[in-house]
C-alpha positions as a Markdown table, in Angstrom:
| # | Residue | x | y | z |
|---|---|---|---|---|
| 1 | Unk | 0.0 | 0.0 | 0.0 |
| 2 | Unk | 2.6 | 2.5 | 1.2 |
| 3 | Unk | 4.8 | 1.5 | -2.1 |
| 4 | Unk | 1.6 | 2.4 | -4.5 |
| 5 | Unk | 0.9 | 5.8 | -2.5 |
| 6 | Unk | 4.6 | 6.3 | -3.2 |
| 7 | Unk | 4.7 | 5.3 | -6.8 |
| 8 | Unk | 1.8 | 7.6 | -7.6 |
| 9 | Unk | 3.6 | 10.7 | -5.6 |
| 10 | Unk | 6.2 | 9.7 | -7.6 |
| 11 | Unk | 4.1 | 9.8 | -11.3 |
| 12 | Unk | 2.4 | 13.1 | -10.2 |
| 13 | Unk | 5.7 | 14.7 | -9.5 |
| 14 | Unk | 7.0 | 13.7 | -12.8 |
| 15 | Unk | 4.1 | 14.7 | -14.6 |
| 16 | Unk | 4.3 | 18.3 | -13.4 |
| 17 | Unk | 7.8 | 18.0 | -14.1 |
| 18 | Unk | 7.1 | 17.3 | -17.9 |
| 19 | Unk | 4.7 | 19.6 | -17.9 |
| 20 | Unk | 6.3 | 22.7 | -16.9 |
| 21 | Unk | 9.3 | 21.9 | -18.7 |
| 22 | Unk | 7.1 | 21.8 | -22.0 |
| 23 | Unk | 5.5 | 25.0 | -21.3 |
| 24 | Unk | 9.1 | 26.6 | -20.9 |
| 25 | Unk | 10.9 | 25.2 | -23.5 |
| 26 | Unk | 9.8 | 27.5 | -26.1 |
| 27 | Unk | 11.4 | 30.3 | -23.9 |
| 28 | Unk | 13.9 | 28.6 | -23.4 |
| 29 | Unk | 14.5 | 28.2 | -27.0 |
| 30 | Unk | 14.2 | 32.1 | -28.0 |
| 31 | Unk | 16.8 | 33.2 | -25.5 |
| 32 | Unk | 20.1 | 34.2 | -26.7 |
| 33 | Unk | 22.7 | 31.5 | -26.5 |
| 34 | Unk | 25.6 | 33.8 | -25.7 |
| 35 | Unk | 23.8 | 34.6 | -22.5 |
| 36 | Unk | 23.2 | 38.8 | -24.1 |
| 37 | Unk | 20.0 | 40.2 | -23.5 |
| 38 | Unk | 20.2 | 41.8 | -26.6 |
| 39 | Unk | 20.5 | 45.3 | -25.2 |
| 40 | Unk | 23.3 | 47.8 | -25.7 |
| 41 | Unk | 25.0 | 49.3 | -22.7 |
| 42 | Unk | 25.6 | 53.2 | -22.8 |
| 43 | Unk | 29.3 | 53.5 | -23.2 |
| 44 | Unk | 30.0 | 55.6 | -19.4 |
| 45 | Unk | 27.9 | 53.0 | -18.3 |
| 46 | Unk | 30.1 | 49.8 | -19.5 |
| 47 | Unk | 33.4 | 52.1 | -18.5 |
| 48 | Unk | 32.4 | 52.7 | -15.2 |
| 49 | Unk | 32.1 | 48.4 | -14.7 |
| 50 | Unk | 35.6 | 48.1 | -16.4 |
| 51 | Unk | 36.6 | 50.4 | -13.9 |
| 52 | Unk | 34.7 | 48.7 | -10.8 |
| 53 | Unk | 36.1 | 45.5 | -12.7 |
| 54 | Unk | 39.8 | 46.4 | -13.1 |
| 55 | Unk | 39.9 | 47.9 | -9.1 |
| 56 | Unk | 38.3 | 44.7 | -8.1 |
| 57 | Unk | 41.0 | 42.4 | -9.3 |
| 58 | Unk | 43.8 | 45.2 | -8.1 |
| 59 | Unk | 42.4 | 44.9 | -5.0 |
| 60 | Unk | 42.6 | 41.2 | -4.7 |
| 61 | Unk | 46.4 | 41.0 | -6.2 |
| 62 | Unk | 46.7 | 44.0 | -3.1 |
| 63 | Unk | 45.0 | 41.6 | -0.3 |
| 64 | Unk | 47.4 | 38.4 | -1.9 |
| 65 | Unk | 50.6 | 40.4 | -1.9 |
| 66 | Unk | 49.6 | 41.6 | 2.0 |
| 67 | Unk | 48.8 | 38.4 | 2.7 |
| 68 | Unk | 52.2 | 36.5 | 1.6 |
| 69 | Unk | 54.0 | 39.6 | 3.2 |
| 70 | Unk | 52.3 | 38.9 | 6.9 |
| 71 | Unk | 53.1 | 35.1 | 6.5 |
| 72 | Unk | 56.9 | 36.1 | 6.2 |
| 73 | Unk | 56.9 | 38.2 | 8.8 |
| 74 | Unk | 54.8 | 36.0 | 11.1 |
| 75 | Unk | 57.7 | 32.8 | 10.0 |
| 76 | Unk | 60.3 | 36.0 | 11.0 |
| 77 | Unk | 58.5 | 36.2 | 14.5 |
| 78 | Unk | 58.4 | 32.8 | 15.0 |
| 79 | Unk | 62.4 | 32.7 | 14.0 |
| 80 | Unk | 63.3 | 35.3 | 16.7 |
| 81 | Unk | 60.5 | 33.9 | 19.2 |
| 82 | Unk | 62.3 | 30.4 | 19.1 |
| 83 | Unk | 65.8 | 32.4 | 19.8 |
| 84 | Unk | 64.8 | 34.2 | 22.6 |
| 85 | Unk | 63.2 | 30.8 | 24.2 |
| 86 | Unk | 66.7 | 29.1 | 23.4 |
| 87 | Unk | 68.3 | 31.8 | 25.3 |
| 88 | Unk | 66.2 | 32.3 | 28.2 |
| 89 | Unk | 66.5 | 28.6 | 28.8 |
| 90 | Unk | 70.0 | 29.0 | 28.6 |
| 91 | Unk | 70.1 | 31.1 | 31.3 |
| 92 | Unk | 68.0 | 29.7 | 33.3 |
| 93 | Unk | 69.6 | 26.4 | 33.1 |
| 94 | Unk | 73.0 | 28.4 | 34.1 |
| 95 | Unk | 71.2 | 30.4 | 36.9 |
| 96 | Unk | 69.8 | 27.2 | 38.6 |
| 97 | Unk | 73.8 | 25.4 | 38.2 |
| 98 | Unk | 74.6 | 28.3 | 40.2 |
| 99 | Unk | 72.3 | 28.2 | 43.2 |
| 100 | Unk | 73.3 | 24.7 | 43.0 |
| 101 | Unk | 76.8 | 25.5 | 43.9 |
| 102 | Unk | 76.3 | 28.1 | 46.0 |
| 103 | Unk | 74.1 | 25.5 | 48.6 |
């Protein structure tokens, strides 16, 4: 029972499927392949996207030459961070050979 209830779901669904891709096909059909709607832009109009275009991509060749900058200089933080750690524990080893001695 549940599998005919299911079956028939199923046959509506794909009925109103093939039906409302027959009614759009024909629209389908007259649009313009190339994805144009056919209209021309005013010329200020298709400089001013070039522009917003062309700033765009600057922008993004700024944020990936910022971003490989700030992973050098975080790798150069880390370099002098691991230094000072060597050293400090340097020292402390020395200062506790020391009060070693001294007791």
């Amino acid at each position: 029972m549940i599998q005919l209830i299911a079956f028939i779901i199923f046959l509506i669904s794909a009925a109103g499927f093939i039906l409302i891709l027959a009614r759009k096909i024909p629209v389908l059909v007259q649009l313009p392949q190339n994805g144009h709607h056919g209209l021309k832009k005013h010329e200020t109009i298709a400089q001013i996207e070039k522009k917003i275009k062309s700033l765009y991509f600057d922008f993004f060749h700024k944020q990936v030459w910022l971003q490989k900058l700030l992973s050098k200089f975080r790798v150069w933080v880390l370099k002098v961070e691991r230094k000072v750690d060597v050293l400090l524990h340097g020292m402390r080893k020395k200062a506790q050979e020391l009060d070693k001695r001294k007791k």
